[in-house]
LUMKE-846356 format. One record per residue (C-alpha): y negated, z negated, x; residue in three letters. Coordinates in pm, whole numbers, plus 32768, in hexadecimal, padded with zeros to 4 digits. Layout:
BEGIN
YZXALA ...
//
This chain:
BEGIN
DAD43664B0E9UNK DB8F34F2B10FUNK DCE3363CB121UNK DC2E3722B24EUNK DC0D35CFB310UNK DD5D3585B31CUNK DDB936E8B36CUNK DCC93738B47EUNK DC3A35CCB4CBUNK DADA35C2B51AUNK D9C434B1B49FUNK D98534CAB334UNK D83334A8B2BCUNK D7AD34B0B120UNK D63A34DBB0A4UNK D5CF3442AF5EUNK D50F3507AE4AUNK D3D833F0AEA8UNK D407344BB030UNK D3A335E7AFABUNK D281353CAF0FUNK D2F53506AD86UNK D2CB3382ADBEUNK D22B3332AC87UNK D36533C2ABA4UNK D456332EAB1DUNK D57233B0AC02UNK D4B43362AD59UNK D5CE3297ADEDUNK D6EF33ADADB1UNK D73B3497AEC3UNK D6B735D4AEDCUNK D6FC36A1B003UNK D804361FB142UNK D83936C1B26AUNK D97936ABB36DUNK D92636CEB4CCUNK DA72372DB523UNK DB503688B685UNK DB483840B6F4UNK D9C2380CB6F5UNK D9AD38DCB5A3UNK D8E6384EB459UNK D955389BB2FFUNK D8713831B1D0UNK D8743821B065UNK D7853801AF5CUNK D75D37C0ADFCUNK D68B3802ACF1UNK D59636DDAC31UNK D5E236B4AAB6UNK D47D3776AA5FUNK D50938B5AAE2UNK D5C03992AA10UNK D7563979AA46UNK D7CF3AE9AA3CUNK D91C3B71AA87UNK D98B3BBAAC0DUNK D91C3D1DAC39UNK D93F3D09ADE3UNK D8D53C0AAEC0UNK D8313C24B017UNK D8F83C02B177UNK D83B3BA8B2A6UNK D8FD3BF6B42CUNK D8213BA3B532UNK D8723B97B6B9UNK D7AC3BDAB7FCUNK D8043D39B7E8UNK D9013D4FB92EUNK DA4B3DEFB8F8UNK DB593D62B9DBUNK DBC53E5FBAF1UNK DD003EF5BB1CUNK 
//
């Protein structure tokens, strides 16, 4: 995420595992999810997965655009 910052710019912000409620275990201080707001007024995020869920291959992964649905005129 520390990457998309310095290529869009924006204010970076990270979530720990303890901040999604998982406090008590052993990996409550690591980071969990971040999100970008970008400088364009865009946010990218990013997640991750706690050690109790199963690691599987990448099959896919989800992709998110959002805007306030106006298309610039012509």
């Amino acid at each position: 995420m520390e990457f998309y910052a310095n290529v869009f710019g924006g204010d970076l912000d990270f979530n720990t595992l303890a901040e999604f409620g998982a406090a008590d275990s052993p990996k409550a201080d690591q980071i969990f999810h971040a999100i970008l707001e970008t400088d364009a007024g865009y946010p990218i995020t990013g997640g991750d997965v706690t050690s109790d869920d199963e690691c599987r291959p990448l099959a896919g992964y989800p992709v998110s655009l959002s805007g306030d649905g106006h298309r610039p005129r012509s």
